[in-house]
N, C-alpha and C positions, 0 to 999 in steps of 0.2 A: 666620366660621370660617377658618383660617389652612389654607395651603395644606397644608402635612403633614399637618391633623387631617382637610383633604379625602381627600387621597392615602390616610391610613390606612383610613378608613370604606371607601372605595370597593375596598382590596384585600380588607378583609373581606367585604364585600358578593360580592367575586369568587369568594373562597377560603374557600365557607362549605362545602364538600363537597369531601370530598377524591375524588380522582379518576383515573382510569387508561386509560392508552393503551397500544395496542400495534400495534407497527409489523407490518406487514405483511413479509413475508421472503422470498426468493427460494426460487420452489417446486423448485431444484433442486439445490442442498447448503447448505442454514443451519443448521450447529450452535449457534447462538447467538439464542435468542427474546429481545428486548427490552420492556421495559412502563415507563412514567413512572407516577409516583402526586406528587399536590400535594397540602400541607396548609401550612392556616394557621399561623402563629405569633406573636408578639407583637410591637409598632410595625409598621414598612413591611414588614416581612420576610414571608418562608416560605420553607417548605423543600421542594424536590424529589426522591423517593425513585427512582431508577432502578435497574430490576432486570435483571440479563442474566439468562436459563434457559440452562444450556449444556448441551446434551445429551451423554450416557456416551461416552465417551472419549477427548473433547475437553477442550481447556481455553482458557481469553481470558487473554489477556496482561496483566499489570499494570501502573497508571498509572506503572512507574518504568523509566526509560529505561535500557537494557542496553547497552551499547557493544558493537559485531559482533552484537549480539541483534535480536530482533525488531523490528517498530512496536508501540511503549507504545500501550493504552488512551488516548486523550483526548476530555476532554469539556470542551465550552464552551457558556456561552449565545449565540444568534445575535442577534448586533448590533442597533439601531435599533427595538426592540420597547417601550423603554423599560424595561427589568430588565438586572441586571450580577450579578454574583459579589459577594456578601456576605462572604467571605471562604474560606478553602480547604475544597476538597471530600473528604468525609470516605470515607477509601478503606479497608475491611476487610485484615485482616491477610492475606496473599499467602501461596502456597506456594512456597517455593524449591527449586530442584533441578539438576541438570546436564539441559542441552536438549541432544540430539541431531542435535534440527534443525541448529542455531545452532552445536552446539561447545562452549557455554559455560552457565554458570549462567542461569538467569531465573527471574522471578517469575510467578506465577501464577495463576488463581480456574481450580476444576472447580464441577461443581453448580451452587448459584447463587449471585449478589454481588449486591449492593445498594450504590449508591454514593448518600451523601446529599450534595446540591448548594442551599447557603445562597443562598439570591438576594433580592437588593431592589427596590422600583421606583426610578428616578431619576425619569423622568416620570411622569405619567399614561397611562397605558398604550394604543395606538390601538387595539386592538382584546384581548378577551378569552379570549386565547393569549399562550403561549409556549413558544417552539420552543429544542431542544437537537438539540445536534449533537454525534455520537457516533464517531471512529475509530479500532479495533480490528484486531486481526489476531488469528486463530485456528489449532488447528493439533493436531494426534494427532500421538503421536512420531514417527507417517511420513509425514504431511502435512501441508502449512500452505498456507493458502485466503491470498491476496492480502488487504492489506487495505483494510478494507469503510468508505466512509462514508453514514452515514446519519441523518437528524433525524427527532427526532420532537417530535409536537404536542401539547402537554396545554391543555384549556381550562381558563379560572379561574371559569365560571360554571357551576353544575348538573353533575349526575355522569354527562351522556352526552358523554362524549370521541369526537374525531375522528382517523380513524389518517391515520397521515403515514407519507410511503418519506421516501427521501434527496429532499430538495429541488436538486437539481442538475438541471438542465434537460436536457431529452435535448437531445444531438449528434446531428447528424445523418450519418452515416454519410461518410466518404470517397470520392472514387473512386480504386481502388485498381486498378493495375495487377499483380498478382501473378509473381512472377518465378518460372517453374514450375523442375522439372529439365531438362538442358539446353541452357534459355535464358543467353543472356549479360546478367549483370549491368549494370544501366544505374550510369553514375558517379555520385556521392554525393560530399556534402560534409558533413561532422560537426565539430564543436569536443573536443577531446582534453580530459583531465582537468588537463593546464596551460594551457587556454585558445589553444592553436594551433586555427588550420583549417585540417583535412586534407583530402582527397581518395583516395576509392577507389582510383582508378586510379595512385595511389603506391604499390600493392602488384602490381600488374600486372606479369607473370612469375614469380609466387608464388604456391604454395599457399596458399588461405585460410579459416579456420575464421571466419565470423564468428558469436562467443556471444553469445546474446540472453541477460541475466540480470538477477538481482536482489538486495539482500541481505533481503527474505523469501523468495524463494524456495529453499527448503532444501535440495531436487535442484541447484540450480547451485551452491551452493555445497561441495555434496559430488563436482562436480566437477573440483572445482580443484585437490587434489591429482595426479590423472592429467594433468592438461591439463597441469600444472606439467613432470611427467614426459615426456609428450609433447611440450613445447615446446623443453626440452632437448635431446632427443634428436635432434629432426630438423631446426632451425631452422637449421643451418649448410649441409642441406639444400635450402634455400628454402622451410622452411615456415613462416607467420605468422598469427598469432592475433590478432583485433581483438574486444576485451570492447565487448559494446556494452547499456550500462548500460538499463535498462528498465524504471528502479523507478516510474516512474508512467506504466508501462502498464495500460490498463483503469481508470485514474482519471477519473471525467469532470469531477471537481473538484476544485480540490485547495486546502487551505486553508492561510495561513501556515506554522503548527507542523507540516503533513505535508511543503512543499517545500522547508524548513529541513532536515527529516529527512532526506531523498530528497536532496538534496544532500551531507551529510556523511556517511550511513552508506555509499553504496558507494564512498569513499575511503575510512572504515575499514577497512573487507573488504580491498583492493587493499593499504593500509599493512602489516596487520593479517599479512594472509597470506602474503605478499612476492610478489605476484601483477608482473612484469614487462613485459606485453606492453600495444599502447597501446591507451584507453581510449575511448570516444565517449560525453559524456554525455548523461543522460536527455532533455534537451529535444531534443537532434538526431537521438538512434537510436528512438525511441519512434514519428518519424514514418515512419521505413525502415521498422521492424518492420513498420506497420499495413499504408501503404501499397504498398510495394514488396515487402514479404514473405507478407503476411497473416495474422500471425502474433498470435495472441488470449490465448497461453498461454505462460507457462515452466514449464521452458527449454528454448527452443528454438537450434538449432544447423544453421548453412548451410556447406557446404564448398564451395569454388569452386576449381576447376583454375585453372592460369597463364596460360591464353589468358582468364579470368575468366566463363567458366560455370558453374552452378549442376550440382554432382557429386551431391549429393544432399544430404536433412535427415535430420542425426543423432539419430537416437534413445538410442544408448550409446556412450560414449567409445570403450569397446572397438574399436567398428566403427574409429574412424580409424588404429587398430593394420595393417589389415587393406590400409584403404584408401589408407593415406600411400603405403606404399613403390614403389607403381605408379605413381600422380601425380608422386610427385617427380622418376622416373628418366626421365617423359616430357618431349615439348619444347612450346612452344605453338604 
């Protein structure tokens, strides 16, 4: 018997019952259920039906990438299992609209999607599984959840599936030395979004905001027309603003096609908006945030006086209306 007529028998043999998985979700805001279903289909092939449930009044982003918009849907097969991409994944028609979040048009699924995903064996397969890997981002017109990655496991033998989270290995936590209110800023060193390294303590005798943000995070970026206002206004003052990029915070994995993303959307944003003040990217302020700040969430926002202590964590821009004009008229 010739190897392919082996390879065929034995995916049939796998893929005689279709079957369904479903991942397990975080028991404390998951608007989006996931389930896998595999069925046979004809030579080496079959196909994989993956379903989001999004619950009312939510929606999941679509596989097509928005410029200043959110993280698109993607999905890929996980490597070395012996299965690949048959060819393109067949993505339901989208709802278009102006996002709020964002600013701008995006696409979108409410209710539910099904995305059907063609796959082949190349090898003989080592074991009877295979794993899909899922990265999304979510969001109500007033809120957008970080995005999420997560695999899930469908077997190819008999109809009892095993559920699977994200395959990402836990981290083990940091030690983190938390810089309270204040306390004096310890010096840092970041790479700017033209590839200079800086240092903290070049702002030293300055007023300083440093913005923890993202471009999913929808609240930072509905701060940036005030920040813009406020940067104006009092920066001949001595007051300076350091963006400090954060898009793969709370990432504990991150895959090719999201650190492609994570790289060029928050210089979108900065192009996009004419955002001027200078930038720390994601790989150098992500460890500030955790470590030095403790900071789990955006956006978050640290004001430091001129002698460089911590004035407090901003909760509304407003607040620095209040708080600039005393800082700035003081000495260090």
């Amino acid at each position: 018997m010739s190897r392919r007529r082996t390879l065929y028998a034995l995916l049939l043999a796998l893929v005689c019952v279709a079957s369904r998985a479903v991942v397990a979700q975080d028991t404390t805001l998951a608007p989006v259920k996931w389930s896998i279903t595999t069925t046979a289909t004809a030579n080496d092939r079959f196909d994989l039906e993956l379903t989001a449930q999004i619950d009312s009044g939510w929606h999941l982003y679509s596989t097509e990438k928005i410029e200043g918009g959110p993280s698109p849907t993607r999905i890929t097969i996980v490597p070395d299992e012996g299965f690949e991409l048959a060819g393109e994944i067949d993505s339901p028609a989208s709802h278009s609209a102006y996002d709020p979040n964002f600013q701008v048009a995006t696409e979108f699924y409410d209710g539910s999607v099904t995305f059907t995903i063609p796959v082949r064996a190349v090898n003989v397969p080592a074991a009877n599984r295979i794993h899909v890997q899922v990265r999304y981002q979510t969001c109500t017109p007033t809120l957008c959840l970080p995005p999420k990655l997560i695999v899930l496991e469908a077997s190819l033998s008999g109809s009892k599936i095993k559920s699977a989270q994200s395959a990402a290995a836990a981290v083990d936590n940091p030690i983190r030395e938390t810089v309270t209110t204040g306390s004096l800023v310890p010096n840092f060193n970041f790479t700017d979004f033209d590839g200079q390294t800086r240092q903290f303590s070049d702002f030293r005798g300055r007023v300083v905001l440093l913005d923890f943000w993202a471009s999913w995070c929808s609240p930072c970026l509905a701060d940036i027309p005030q920040l813009q206002l406020l940067y104006r206004k009092y920066r001949q003052q001595g007051f300076e603003i350091v963006g400090m990029d954060s898009e793969t915070l709370g990432q504990k994995e991150i895959d090719p096609e999201f650190a492609k993303d994570a790289q060029a959307n928050p210089r979108q944003i900065v192009s996009a908006r004419g955002v001027t003040w200078t930038q720390a990217t994601s790989e150098t302020s992500v460890p500030i945030a955790i470590r030095t700040f403790g900071i789990e969430n955006l956006p978050a926002k640290i004001l430091i006086d001129r002698s460089g202590k911590v004035v407090a964590r901003i909760k509304q821009v407003s607040e620095l209306d209040e708080l600039l004009p005393k800082l700035l008229t003081s000495q260090p």
